[in-house]
N, C-alpha and C positions, 0 to 999 in steps of 0.2 A: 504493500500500500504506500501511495505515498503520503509520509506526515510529514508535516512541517509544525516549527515551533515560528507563530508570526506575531508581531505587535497589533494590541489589537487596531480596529480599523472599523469606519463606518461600511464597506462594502461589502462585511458580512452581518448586516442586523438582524435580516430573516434569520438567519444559518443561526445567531447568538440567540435569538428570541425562540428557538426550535430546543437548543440544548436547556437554556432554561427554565421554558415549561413542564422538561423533562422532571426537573428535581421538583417543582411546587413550590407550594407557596415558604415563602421566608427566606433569610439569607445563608444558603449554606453550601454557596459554590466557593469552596475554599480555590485562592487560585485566579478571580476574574476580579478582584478589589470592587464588590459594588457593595454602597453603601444604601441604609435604608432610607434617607431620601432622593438618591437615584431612580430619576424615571427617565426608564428606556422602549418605555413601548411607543411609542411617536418617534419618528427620525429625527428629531432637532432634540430631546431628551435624550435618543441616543449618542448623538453627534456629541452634545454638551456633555458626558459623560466621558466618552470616551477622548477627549480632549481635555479633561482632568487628566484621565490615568496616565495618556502620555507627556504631561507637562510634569507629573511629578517622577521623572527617568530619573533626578537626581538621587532619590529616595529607595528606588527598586525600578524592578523591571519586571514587567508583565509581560504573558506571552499566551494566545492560545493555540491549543493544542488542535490541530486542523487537518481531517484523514478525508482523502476523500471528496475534499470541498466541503465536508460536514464541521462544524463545532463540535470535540467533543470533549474540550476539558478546559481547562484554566491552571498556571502554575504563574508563582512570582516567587522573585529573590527579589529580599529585603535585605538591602546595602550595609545597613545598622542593625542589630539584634535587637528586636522584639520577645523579650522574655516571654510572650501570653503565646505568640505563634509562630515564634521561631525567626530564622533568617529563610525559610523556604516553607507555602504552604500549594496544595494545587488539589486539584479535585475535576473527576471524570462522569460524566455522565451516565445515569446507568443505563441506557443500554450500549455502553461501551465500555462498558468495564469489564476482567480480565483477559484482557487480549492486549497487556501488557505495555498499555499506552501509558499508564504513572509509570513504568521502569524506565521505561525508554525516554520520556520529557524529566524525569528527576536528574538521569543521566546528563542530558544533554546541559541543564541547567545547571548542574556540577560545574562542567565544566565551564560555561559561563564564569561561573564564582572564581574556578581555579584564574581564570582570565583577567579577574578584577584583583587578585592579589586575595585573596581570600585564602586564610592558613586550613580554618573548619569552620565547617557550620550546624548551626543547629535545626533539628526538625521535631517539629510535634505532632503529634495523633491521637484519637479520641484510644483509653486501652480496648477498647474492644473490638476497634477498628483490625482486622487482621490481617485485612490485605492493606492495609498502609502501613501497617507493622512488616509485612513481608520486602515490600517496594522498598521504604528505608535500610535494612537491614540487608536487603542483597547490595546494596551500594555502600557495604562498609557500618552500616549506625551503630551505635556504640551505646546503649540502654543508659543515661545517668540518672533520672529519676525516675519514679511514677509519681504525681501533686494528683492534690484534690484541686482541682478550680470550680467553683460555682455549685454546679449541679453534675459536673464530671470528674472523671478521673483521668487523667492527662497523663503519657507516654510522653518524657525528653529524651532525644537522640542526638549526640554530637556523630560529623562523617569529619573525618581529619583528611585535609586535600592535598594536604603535602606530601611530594614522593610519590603519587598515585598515578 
């Protein structure tokens, strides 16, 4: 197939408003930075959106994960550590999920970081989450806590990119 990992972009809104609907309602496309008062169902809501995420490139980088010509994921590297969600969160669609699209954009995104001078980063996951437990962990993570946050219980993973 071919993926590509692309900045997002007004010229896929259909394609991003298909992957969305997918998850329902609320905010829990880890991966695509949309905030709850981001409105993207009108083209100029998505426009104004998405020229947010790319004006703050200083801060992270966002990328969707695109198979196909479909939307079907969201991942960002956060430049700075965010203790609550890491320095990397992303998140797939479900019906594209195991067919190995978080391993292969975590990867790629790795490298990204290795590219920005980045020595390790960290990653977090819900603990019940298994297959992001698995994605993490095939690219090296390094278990350093389990936290209670909120109403969950939260998996920290450092991936050391030095030497790699």
């Amino acid at each position: 197939m071919d993926r590509q990992l692309i900045p997002p972009t007004v010229h896929l809104h259909e394609r991003w408003l298909e992957a969305h609907a997918e998850w329902g309602a609320g905010l829990h496309e880890d991966g695509f930075g949309l905030g709850a008062s981001d409105e993207v169902e009108s083209l100029e809501g998505f426009a104004a959106w998405v020229a947010r995420l790319t004006a703050g490139s200083d801060r992270g980088t966002l990328r969707w994960i695109v198979e196909g010509g479909q939307v079907q994921g969201g991942i960002a590297l956060r430049h700075e550590l965010n203790e609550v969600s890491g320095h990397i969160g992303y998140g797939i669609r479900p019906s594209a999920r195991g067919r190995g699209l978080a391993t292969w954009a975590l990867g790629e995104m790795l490298e990204l970081a290795r590219g920005r001078g980045m020595e390790r980063v960290m990653l977090v996951c819900l603990a019940g989450n298994v297959a992001s437990v698995r994605t993490i962990e095939r690219h090296g993570g390094v278990l350093d806590e389990v936290r209670r946050t909120g109403n969950h219980t939260v998996r920290h993973y450092w991936i050391d990119l030095r030497g790699n």
